[in-house]
C-alpha positions in Angstrom: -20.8 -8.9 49.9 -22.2 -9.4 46.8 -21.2 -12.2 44.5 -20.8 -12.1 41.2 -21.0 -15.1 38.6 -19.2 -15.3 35.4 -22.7 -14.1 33.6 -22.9 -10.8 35.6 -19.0 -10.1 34.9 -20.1 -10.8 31.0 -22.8 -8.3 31.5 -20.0 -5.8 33.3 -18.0 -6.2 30.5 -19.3 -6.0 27.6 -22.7 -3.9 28.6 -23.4 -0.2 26.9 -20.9 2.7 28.5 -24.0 4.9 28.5 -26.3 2.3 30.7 -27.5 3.9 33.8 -30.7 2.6 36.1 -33.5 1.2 33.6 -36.8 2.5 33.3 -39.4 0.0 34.7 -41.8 0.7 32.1 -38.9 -0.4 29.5 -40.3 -4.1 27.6 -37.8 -6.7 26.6 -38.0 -6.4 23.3 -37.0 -2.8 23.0 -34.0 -1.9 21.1 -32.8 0.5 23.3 -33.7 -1.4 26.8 -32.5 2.3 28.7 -34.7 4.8 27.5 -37.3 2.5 25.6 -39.2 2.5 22.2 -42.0 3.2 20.3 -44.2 -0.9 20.6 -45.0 -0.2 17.4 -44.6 2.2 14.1 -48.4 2.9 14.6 -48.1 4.6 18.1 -45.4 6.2 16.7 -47.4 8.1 13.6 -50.4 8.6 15.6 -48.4 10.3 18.7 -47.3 12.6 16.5 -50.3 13.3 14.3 -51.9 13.6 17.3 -49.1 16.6 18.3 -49.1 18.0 14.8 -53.1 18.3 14.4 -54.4 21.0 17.3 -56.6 23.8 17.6 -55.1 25.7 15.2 -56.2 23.0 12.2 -59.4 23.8 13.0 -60.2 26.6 14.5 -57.7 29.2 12.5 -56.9 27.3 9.0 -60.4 27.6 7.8 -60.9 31.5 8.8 -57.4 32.3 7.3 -58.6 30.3 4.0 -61.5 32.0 3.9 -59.7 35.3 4.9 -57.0 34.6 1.7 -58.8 34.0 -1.4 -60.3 30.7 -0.6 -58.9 28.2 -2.7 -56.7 30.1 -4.0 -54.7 30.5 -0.1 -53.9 26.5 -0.8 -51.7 27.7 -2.8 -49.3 29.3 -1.0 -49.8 26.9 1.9 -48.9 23.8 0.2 -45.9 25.9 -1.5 -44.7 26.8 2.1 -45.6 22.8 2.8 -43.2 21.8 0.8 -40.8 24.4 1.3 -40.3 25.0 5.1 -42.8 22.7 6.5 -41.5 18.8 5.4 -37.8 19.8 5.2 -37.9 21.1 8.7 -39.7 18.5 10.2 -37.3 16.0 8.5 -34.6 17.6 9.9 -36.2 17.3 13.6 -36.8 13.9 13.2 -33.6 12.8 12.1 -32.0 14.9 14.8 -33.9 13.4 17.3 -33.8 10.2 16.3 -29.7 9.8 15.7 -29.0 9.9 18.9 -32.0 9.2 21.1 -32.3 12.6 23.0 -34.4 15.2 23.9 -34.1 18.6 23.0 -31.6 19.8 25.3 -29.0 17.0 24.5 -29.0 17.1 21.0 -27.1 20.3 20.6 -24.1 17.9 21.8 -23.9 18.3 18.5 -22.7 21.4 18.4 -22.1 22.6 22.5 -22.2 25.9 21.9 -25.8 26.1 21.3 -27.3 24.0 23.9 -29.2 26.9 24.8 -31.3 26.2 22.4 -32.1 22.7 23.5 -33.0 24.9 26.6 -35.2 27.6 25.1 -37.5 24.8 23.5 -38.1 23.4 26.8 -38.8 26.4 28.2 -41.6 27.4 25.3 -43.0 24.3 26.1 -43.4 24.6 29.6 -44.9 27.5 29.4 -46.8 26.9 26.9 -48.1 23.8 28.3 -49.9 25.9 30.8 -51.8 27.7 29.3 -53.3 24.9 26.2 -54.3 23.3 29.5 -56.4 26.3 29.9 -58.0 25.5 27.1 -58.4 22.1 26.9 -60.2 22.8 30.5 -62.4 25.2 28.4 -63.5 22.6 26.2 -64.3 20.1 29.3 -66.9 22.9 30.6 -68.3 22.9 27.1 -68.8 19.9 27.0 -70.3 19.1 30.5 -72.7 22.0 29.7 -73.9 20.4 26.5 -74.9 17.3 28.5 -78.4 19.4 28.9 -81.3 19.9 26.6 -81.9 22.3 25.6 -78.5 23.9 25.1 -77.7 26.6 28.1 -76.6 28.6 24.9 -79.4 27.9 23.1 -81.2 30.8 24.3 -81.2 33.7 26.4 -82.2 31.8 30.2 -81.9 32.9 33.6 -78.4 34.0 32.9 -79.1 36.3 30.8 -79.4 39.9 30.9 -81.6 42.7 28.8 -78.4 43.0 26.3 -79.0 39.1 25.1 -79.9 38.8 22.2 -82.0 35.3 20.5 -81.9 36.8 16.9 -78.3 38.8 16.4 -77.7 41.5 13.9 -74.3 42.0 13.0 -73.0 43.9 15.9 -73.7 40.7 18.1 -71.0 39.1 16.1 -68.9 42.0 16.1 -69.0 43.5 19.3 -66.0 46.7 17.8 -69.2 47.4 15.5 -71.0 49.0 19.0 -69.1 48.5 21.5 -65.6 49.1 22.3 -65.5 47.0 25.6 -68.0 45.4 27.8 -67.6 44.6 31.4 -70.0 41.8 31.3 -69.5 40.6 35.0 -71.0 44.6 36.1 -73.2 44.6 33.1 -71.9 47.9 32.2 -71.6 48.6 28.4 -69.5 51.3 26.7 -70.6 52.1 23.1 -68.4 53.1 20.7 -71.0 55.9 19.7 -73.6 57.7 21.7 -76.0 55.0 23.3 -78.5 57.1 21.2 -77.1 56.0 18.0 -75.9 52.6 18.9 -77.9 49.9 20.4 -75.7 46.9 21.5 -77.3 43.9 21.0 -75.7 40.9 22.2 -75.6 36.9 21.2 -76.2 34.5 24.1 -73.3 32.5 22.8 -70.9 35.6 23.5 -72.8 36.3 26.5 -72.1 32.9 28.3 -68.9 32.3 26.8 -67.6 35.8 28.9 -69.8 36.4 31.6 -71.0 32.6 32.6 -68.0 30.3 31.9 -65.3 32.7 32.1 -67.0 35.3 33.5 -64.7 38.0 32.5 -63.0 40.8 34.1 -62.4 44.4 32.6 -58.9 43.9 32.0 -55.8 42.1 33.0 -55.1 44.4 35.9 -58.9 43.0 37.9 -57.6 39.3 38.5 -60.4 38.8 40.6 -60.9 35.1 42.2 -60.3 31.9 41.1 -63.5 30.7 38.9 -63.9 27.7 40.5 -66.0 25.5 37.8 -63.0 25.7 35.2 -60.2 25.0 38.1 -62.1 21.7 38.5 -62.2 21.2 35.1 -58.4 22.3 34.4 -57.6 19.8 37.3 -59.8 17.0 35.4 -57.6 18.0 32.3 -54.2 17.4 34.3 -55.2 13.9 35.8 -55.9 12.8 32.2 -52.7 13.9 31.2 -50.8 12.3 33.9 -53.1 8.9 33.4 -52.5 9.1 29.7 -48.2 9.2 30.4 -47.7 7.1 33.8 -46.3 5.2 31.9 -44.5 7.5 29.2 -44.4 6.6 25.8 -45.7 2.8 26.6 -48.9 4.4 28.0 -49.6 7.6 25.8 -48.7 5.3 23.1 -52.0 3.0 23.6 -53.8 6.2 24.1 -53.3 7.5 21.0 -55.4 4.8 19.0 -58.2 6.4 20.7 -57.3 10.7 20.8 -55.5 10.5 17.4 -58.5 8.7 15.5 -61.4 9.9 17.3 -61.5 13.6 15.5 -61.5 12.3 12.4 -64.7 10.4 13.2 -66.3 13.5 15.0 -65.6 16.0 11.6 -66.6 13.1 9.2 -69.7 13.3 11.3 -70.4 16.7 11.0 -69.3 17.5 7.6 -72.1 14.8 6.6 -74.9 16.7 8.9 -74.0 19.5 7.5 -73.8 19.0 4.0 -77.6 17.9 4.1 -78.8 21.6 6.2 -79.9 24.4 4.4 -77.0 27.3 2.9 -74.6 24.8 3.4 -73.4 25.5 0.3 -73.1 29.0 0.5 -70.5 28.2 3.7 -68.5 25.7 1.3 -68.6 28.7 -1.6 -67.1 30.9 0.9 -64.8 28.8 2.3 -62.7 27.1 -0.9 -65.6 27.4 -3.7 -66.4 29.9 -6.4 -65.9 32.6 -4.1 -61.8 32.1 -4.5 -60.4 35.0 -5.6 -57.0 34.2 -7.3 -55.8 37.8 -7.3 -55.3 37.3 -3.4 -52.1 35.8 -4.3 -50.3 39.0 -5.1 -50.9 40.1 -1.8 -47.7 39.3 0.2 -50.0 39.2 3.8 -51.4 35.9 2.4 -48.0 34.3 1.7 -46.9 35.4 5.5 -50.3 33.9 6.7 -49.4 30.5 4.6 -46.1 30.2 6.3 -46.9 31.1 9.8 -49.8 28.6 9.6 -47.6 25.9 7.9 -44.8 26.6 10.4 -47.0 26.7 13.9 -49.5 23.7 13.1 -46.8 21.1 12.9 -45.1 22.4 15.9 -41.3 23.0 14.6 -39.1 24.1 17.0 -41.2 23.7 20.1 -38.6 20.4 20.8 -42.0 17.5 20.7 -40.8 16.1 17.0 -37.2 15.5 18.2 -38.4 14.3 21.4 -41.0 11.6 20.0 -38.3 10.7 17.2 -36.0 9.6 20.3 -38.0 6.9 21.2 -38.0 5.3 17.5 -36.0 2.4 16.5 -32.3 3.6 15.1 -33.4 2.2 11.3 -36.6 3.6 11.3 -37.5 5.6 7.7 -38.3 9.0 9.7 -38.3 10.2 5.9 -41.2 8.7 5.4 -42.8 9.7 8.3 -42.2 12.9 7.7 -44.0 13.1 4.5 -46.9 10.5 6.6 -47.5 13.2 9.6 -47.0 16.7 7.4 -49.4 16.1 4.7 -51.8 14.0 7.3 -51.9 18.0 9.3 -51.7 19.4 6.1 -54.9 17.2 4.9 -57.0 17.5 8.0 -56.9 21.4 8.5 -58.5 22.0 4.9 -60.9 18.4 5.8 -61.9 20.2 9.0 -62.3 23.6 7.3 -65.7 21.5 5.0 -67.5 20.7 8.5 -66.5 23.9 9.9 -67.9 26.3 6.7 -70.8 23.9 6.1 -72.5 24.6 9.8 -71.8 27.8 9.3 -73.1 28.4 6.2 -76.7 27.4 7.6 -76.4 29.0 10.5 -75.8 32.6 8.3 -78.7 31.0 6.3 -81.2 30.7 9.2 -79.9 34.2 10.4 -80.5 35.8 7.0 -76.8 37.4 6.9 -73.6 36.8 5.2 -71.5 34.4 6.2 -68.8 36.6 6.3 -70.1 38.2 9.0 -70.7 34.6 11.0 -67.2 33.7 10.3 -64.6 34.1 13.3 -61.4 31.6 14.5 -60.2 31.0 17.4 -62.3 31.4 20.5 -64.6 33.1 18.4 -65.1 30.0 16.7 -65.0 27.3 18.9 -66.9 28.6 22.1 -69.0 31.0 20.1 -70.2 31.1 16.3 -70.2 26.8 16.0 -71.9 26.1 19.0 -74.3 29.0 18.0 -75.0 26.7 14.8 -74.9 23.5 16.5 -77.7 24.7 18.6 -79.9 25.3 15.6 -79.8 21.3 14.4 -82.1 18.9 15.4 -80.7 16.8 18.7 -78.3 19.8 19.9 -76.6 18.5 22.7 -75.6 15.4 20.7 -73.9 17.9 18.2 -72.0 20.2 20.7 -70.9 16.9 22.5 -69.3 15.1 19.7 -67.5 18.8 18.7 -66.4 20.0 22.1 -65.1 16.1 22.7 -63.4 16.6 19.4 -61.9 19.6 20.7 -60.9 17.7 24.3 -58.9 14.7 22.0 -57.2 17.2 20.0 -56.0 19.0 22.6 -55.2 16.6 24.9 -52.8 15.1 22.0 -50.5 17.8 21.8 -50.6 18.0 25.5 -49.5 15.0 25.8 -46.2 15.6 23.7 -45.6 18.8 25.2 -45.2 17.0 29.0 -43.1 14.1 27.7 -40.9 17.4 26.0 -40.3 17.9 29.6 -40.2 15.0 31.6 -37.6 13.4 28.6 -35.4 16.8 28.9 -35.1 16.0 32.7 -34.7 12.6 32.4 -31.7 12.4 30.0 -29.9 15.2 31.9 -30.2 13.2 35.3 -31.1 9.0 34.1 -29.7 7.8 37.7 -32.5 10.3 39.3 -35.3 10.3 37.1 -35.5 7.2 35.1 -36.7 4.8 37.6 -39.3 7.3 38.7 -40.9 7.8 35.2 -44.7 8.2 37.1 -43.4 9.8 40.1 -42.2 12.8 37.7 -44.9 12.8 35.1 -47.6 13.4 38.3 -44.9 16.0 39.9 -44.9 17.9 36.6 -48.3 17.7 35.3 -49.2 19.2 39.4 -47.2 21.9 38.9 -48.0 23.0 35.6 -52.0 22.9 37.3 -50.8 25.0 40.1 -49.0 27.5 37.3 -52.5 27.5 35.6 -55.0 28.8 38.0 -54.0 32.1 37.2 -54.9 31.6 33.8 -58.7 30.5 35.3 -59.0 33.5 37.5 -61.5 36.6 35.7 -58.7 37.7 34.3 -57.5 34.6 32.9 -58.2 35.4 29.0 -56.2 37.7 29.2 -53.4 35.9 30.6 -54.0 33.0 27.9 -53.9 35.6 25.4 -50.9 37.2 26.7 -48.5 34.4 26.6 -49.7 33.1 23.1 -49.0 36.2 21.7 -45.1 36.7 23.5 -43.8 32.8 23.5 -45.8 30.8 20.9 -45.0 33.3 18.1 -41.9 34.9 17.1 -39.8 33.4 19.9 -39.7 30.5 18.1 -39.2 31.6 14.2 -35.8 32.7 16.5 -35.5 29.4 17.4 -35.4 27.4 14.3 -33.6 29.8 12.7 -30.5 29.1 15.0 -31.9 25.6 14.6 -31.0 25.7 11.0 -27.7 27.5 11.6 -26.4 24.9 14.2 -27.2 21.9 12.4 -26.2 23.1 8.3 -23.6 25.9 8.5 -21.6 24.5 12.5 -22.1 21.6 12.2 -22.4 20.9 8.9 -25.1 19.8 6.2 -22.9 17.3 4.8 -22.1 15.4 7.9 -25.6 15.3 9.0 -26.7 13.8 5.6 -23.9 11.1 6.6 -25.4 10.7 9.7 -29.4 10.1 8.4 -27.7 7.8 5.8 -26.7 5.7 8.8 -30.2 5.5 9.5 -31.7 4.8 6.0 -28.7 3.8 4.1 -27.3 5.3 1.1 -29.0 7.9 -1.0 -27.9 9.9 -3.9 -26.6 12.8 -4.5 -29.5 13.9 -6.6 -32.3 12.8 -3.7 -30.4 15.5 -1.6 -30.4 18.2 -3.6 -33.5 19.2 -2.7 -32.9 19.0 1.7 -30.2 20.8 0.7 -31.6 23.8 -1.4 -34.5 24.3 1.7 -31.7 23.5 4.5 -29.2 25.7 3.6 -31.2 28.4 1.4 -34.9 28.5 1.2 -36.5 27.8 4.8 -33.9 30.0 6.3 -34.9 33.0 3.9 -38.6 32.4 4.7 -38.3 32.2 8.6 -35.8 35.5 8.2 -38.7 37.3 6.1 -41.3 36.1 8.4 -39.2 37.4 11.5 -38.6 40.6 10.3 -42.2 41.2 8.8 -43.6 39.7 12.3 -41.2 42.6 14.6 -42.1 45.8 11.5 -45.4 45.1 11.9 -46.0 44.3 15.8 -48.7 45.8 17.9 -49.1 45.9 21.2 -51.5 42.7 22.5 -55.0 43.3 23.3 -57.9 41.1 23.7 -60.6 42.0 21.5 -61.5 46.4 22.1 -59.5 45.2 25.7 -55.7 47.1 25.7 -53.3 45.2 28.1 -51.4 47.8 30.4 -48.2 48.9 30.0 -47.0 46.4 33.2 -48.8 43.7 31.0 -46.8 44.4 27.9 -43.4 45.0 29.7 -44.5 41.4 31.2 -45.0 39.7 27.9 -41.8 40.7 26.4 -40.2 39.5 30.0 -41.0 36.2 29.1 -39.7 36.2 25.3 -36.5 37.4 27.0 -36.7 35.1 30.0 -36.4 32.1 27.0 -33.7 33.7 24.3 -31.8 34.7 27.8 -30.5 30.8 27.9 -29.0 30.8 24.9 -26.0 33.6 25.1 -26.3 32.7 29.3 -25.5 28.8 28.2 -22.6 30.2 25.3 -21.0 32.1 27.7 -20.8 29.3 30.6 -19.5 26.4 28.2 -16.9 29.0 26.8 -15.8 30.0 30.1 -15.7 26.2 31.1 -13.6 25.6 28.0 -9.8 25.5 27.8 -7.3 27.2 25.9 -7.3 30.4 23.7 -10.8 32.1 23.0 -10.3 30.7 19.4 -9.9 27.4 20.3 -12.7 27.4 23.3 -15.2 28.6 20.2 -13.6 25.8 17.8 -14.1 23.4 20.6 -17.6 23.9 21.1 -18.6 24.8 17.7 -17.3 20.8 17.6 -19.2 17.7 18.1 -18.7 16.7 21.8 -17.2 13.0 22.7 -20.9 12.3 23.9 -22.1 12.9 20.3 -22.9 9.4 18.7 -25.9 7.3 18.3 -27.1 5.9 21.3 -26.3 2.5 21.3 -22.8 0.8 20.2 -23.7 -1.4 17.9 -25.2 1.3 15.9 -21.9 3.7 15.7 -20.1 1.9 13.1 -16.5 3.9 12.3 -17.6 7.4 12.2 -18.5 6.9 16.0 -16.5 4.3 17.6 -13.3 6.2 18.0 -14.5 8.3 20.5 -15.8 5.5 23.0 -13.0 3.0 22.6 -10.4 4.8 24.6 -13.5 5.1 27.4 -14.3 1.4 26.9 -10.9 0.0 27.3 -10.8 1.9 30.6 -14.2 0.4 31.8 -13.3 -2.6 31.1 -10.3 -2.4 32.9 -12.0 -1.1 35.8 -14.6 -3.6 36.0 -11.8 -6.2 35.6 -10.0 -5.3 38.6 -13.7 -4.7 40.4 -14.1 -8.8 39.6 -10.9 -9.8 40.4 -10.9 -8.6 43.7 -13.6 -9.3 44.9 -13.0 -13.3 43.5 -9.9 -12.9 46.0 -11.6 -11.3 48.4 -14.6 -14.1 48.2 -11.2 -17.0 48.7 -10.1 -15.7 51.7 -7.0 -15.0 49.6 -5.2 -11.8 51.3 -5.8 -8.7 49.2 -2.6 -6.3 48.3 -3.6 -3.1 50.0 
């Protein structure tokens, strides 16, 4: 039998309703001593920075500036900054950070959307996959620029009669001659009669398709596993899991080093290459006297400011609410908010100077515009700027600082996304999960590897490409739009003020005004006008000149459903479960739920404490009559049966 002293029935009395098994990796001087806390405010801001900036800051911003006017697109984009992009993200932090939960227990808020909660996990996971894709891409990249020279730096033993050491136009767009190239049969098809079209093409695009990824024809020739980026996806995954063993306590430490270290890396190469030749002319292109102001009557560059502003701090993919969980219940999210938003903001145009400035030489020493050098995405990272980093003096020093850039970038908002998941599972089951914090972060990150190796087959570009298209696009404008909806119009604007002014104190009426006119009015129109633009205007996917078959298509709109599915699936279950008239089950669960409240007591104050006293009074009770009997028992007193 165990015994119990007068401290432990102090500690049965008067400990937290909520407190389940504690998390090892909790420290003593955590507010919250269940789920745990940020060490610091630093970890905090650079955890989510590190989320905020990815791959997008720098390898789509500076194409779409260029693409919009130049300096004139900053325009727009700080507009949709401060109009979508800071109010949202406030509101995710604060939601997150009210009640300590992850994206699934929030909407306790409001029950009836908890679906939601669910659909954000489920963009995550799957988009976890694949980022690990490419954060495996830039591993390979980066083990192959450990050589001098620069496998790309030339056309070597690799190569075939199409390379090409001095590219015309048509190596950097391959539509110009070719429609599509099966580069792993060497078999070109020209757009035009071979007589009239000679394709020519760069090393760079050569290696990038047929060496490292070495490319099938389309997404219906999987072919095998290439083994080389499997190992280096699986490198990616066991930094991942290293990285959050411990959860927040060990990505948190992490961060000082994956947050910063880009910075260093771009402040590197934008000095190099402000001091090469035609760097100038990239800078002109890219934000200089080449901005053409009359861009902004074009409403495609307002969409394109949005959509950027929107997708590159991640709203709605559950990561702010889920790293605002772990922050202390006074802590000024506000100002974080305005910290992390114009940090992204700040480095995307700050990358797009190094980015421009490379290029700008490299069109220089190529003798063409450098329009035509100019791509994003892959284009960008694994084709035209390691193309120009091989033209600079010490090459493999260059491609390693920039494709470790790319590793630390991405591994950052890997790192949120898996603690998305691993918090989600751990709230909805604490007595499971919580002491096992490693034991689940390992489990998930080896799944997630094992759900990847399809995307490092032949055919995995075209997988990559598929679900980025599907789930990280209009799937979640959905998403925050009900986002909006649930948390302003259900559950209302007003009490959710109330409830951030428990968390920074009173504010006035006039430093809400604006939350309110985005919350309610502005970001909601946007994401609506964005939607409906994004589903008027959609294409199928393809890859390049590659068209994805119909099974392909019907596949990628699978998954889109697969996610929205949870949230009328999840609505219908919890009104079913519900009791009373239809009316009142949809009242009910258009209410707050009793498990609604900050985490912690002391931190309910009256607006929360009503709906734990009845439940406290009755533990109390209980673990009054636990003590007591087992004191009699413990006397050899005879126990009442």
């Amino acid at each position: 039998m165990r015994e119990y002293s007068w401290n432990s029935f102090k500690d049965l009395i008067f400990r937290n309703p909520a407190v389940v098994d504690q998390d090892p990796h909790v420290d003593d001087g955590d507010e919250n001593t269940e789920r745990g806390n940020w060490a610091s405010k630093r970890e905090y801001i650079l955890s989510t920075i590190g989320y905020a900036v990815g791959l997008g800051n720098i390898w789509r911003f500076p194409y779409l500036a260029y693409k919009n006017g130049g300096g004139a697109f900053l325009i727009p984009y700080f507009v949709m900054l401060v109009v979508t992009g800071i109010p949202l993200f406030f509101l995710e932090s604060a939601f997150g950070q009210f009640c300590s939960q992850g994206p699934i227990n929030v909407w306790r808020a409001v029950p009836l959307l908890q679906g939601v909660g669910i659909a954000m996990l489920m963009v995550t996971l799957i988009v976890s996959i694949y980022y690990n894709v490419i954060i495996a891409y830039s591993l390979y990249y980066m083990f192959a620029s450990f050589q001098s020279p620069l496998p790309w730096s030339s056309c070597f033993s690799w190569a075939d009669s199409n390379c090409s050491d001095t590219p015309t136009g048509a190596s950097f767009h391959l539509q110009t001659c070719c429609l599509s190239a099966d580069l792993n049969n060497q078999i070109i098809t020209p757009f035009l009669e071979m007589n009239a079209c000679t394709c020519s093409l760069n090393k760079q695009f050569l290696l990038f398709y047929r060496v490292a990824l070495q490319r099938s024809s389309g997404l219906d020739e999987t072919g095998p596993v290439v083994w080389h980026l499997a190992l280096c996806l699986l490198l990616s995954t066991m930094f991942t899991a290293a990285a959050l063993i411990r959860g927040i306590k060990s990505s948190g430490k992490v961060v000082y080093f994956t947050a910063t270290f880009p910075y260093v890396v771009i402040v590197i190469l934008l000095i190099r290459g402000l001091t090469l030749e035609g760097a100038r002319d990239g800078i002109e292109f890219y934000i200089g006297s080449q901005s053409n102001l009359t861009k902004l009557t074009e409403a495609q560059v307002w969409k394109d400011a949005a959509t950027q502003t929107f997708y590159s701090l991640s709203i709605g993919w559950g990561g702010v609410m889920t790293l605002a969980s772990y922050n202390n219940f006074h802590n000024n999210m506000f100002r974080d908010s305005f910290v992390v938003t114009l940090t992204n903001a700040g480095t995307s145009v700050f990358a797009g100077f190094a980015i421009f400035s490379i290029l700008g030489h490299m069109a220089h020493i190529y003798k063409m515009p450098v329009g035509e050098v100019v791509k994003e995405g892959f284009g960008l990272a694994f084709i035209a700027y390691p193309d120009a980093l091989s033209k600079l003096p010490i090459s493999p020093l260059w491609s390693t600082l920039f494709f470790f850039m790319l590793l630390t970038v991405g591994l950052d908002s890997q790192f949120a996304g898996i603690e998305v998941i691993t918090t989600c599972l751990q709230d909805a089951f604490p007595k499971l999960f919580r002491s096992k914090h490693g034991l689940l972060t390992i489990t998930t990150c080896s799944i997630l590897y094992l759900l990847g190796l399809p995307c490092v087959t032949r055919a995995g570009i075209y997988w990559v490409t598929l679900i980025d298209q599907f789930v990280a696009s209009w799937v979640l404008l959905i998403l925050v739009l009900l986002e909006i909806a649930g948390v302003c119009y259900i559950y209302g604007g007003n009490r959710f003020i109330k409830d951030i002014e428990m968390m920074l104190g009173n504010k006035s009426f006039v430093f809400w005004l604006w939350w309110r006119v985005c919350w309610f009015f502005l970001s909601p129109c946007i994401i609506v006008a964005i939607l409906v633009w994004s589903l008027m205007t959609f294409t199928p996917p393809s890859y390049g000149a590659v068209k994805f078959p119909d099974w392909g298509v019907a596949l990628g709109w699978s998954m889109a459903v697969f996610i929205l599915l949870w949230i009328p699936i999840i609505a219908v279950y919890k009104l079913m479960r519900a009791e009373g008239s239809p009316w009142k089950r949809l009242k009910s669960l258009c209410s707050p739920s009793e498990e609604w409240h900050p985490y912690l007591d002391i931190h309910r104050g009256e607006r929360y404490s009503h709906k734990t006293m009845s439940y406290r009074i009755l533990h109390t009770q209980c673990d009054f009559i636990l003590f007591t009997l087992l004191t009699l028992s413990q006397s050899n007193i005879p126990v009442p049966h």
